[in-house]
C-alpha positions in Angstrom: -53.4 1.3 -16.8 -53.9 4.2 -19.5 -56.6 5.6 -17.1 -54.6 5.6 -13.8 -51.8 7.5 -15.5 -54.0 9.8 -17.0 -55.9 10.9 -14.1 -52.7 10.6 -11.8 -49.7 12.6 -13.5 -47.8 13.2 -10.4 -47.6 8.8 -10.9 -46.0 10.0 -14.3 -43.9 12.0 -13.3 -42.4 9.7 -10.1 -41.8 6.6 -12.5 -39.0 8.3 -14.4 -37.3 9.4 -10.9 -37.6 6.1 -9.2 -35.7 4.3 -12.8 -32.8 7.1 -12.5 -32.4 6.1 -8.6 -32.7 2.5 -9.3 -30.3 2.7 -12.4 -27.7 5.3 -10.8 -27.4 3.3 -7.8 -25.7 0.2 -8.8 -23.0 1.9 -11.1 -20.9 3.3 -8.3 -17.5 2.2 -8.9 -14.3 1.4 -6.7 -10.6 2.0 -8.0 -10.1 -1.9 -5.8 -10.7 -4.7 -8.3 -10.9 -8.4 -8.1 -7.1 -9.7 -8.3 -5.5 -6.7 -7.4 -2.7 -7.4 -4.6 -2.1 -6.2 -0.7 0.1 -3.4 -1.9 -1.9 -2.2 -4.7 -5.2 -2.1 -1.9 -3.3 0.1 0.5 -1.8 2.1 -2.4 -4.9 3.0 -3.2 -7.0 3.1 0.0 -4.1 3.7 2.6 -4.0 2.0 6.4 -7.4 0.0 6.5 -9.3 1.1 9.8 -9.1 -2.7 11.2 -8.1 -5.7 9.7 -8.8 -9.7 10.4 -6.5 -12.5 8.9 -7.1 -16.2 9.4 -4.5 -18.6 7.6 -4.3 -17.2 4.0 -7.9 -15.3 4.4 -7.5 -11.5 5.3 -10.4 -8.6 5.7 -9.7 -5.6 5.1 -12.1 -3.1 6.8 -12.6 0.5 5.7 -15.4 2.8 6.4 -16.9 2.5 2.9 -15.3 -1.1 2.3 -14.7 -4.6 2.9 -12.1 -6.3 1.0 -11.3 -9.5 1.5 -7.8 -11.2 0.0 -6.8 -14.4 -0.5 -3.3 -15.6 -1.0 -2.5 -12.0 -1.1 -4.8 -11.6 -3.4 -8.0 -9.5 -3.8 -11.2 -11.8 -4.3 -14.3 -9.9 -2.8 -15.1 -6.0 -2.7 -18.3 -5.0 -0.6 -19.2 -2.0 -0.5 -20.8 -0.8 2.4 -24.2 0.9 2.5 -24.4 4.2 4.9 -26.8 3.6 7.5 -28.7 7.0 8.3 -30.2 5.5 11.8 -26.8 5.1 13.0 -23.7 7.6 14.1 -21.6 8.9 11.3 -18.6 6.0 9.6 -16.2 5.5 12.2 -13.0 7.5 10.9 -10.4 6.8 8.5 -7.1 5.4 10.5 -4.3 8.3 10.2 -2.0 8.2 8.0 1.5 8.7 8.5 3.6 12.0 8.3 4.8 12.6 4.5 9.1 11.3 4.5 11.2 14.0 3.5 13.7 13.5 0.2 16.7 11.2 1.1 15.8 10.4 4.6 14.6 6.7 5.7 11.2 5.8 7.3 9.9 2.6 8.5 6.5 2.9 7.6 5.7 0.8 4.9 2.1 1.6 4.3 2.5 5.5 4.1 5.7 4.9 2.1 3.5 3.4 -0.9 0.6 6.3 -0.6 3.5 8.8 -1.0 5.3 7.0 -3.7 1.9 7.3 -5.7 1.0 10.2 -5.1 4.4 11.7 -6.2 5.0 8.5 -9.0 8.2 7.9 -7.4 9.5 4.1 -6.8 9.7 2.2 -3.6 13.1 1.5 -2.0 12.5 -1.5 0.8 16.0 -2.1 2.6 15.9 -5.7 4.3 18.8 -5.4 6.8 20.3 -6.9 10.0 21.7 -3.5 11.2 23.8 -4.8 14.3 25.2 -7.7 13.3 24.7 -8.7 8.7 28.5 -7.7 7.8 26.8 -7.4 3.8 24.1 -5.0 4.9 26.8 -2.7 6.9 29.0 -2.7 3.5 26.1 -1.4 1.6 25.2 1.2 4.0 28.7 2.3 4.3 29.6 1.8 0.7 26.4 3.0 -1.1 23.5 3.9 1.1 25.0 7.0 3.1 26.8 8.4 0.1 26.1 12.2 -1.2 25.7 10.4 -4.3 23.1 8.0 -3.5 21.1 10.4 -1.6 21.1 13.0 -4.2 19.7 9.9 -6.4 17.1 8.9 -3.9 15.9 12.6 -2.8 14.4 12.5 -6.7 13.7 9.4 -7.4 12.7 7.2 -4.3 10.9 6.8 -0.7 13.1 5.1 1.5 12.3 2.3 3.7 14.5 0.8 6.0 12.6 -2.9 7.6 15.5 -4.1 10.3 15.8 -7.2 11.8 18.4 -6.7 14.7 19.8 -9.0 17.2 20.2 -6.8 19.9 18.1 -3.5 19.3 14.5 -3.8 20.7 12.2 -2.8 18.4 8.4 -2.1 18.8 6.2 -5.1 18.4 4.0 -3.8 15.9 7.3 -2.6 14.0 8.7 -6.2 14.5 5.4 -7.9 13.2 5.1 -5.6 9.9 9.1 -6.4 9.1 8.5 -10.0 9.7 5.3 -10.0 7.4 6.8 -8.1 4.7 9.8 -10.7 4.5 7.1 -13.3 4.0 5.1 -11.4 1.6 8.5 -10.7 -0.6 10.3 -14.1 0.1 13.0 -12.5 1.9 15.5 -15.7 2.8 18.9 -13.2 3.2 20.3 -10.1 4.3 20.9 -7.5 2.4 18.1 -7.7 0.1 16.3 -4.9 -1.9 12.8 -4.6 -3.4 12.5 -2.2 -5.4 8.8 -1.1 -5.9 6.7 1.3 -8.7 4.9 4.0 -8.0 1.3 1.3 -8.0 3.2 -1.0 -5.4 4.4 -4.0 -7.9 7.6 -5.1 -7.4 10.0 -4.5 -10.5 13.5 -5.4 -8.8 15.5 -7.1 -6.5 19.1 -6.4 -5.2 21.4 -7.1 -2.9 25.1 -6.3 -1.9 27.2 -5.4 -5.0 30.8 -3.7 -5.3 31.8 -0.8 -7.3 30.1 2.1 -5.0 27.1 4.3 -5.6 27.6 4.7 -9.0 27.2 1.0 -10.1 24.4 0.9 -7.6 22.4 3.8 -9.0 22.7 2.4 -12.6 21.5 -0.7 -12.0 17.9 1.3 -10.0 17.5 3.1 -12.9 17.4 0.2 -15.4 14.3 -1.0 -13.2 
């Protein structure tokens, strides 16, 4: 063995190249750990470019990734080797326009990347717009006020997740309101969850008197 590295050194010098490759390789990290939840995933990693649930079981597919959930819950991170005989990753899935101060969007998904990126909370409204008499007291009591606005321009993204009787909606719209009031145990109408900046819940509301004011004080305790 002395003699075969002495008379080869380009063998000496490889050995040390091929440890650094072998040792580098495996210490790539992802921000997606084991136990982290649904919200914190897309948080983090934004709309996943396809997706496949069965019962409680749900894959997440990116182009570097596969994480699979259980429960709601993060239990397997796979990172995916690039292929160089192949075409390039398929492409990230787009991600939604960025919602102006104040102003409501129904997009729940780019509503968390936004709130993370400016470390702002999330604001989900769970209403029955044409026909919850509660919801249409808050709306008209706190929601459309120049007070609460002002608030909410600086402090949250808005997003309104309706579940009207006579309004069609679209069915992918429909299907991510219904899931969300699963995922949140949503049982009546009005109700708020309030979100962090990460995607965890830290409150939830619904219908209470006293105007904007009361309203506002009781978001910023959260």
């Amino acid at each position: 063995m002395v003699l075969l590295l002495n008379h080869s050194p380009s063998v000496v010098m490889k050995i040390p190249s091929l440890l650094t490759l072998l040792l580098v390789a495996p210490l790539s990290l992802t921000a997606v750990q084991i136990g982290d939840t649904y919200d914190q995933v897309i948080a983090e990693k934004g709309a996943p470019a396809a997706t496949l649930k069965a019962g409680e079981t749900q894959v997440l597919n990116y182009p570097d990734q596969r994480i699979k959930l259980k429960a709601n819950k993060v239990v397997e991170v796979n990172s995916k080797l690039p292929d160089v005989t192949v075409a390039p990753p398929e492409p990230v899935a787009p991600k939604g326009p960025r919602v102006a101060p104040g102003v409501w969007t129904t997009d729940y998904a780019s509503a968390l990347r936004q709130a993370r990126q400016e470390d702002s909370k999330v604001f989900l409204f769970f209403t029955g717009s044409d026909w919850c008499g509660w919801c249409k007291r808050l709306d008209r009591e706190v929601l459309v006020t120049e007070k609460f606005k002002a608030y909410a321009g600086k402090n949250l993204v808005l997003v309104k997740l309706d579940f009207p009787h006579g309004i069609k909606q679209d069915d992918s719209l429909k299907a991510q309101n219904e899931q969300l009031a699963r995922q949140y145990q949503v049982s009546g109408f009005p109700t708020v969850i309030v979100l962090n900046s990460k995607g965890k819940q830290v409150g939830r509301m619904g219908y209470q008197p006293g105007g904007p004011g009361g309203f506002i004080d009781a978001l910023k305790k959260l």
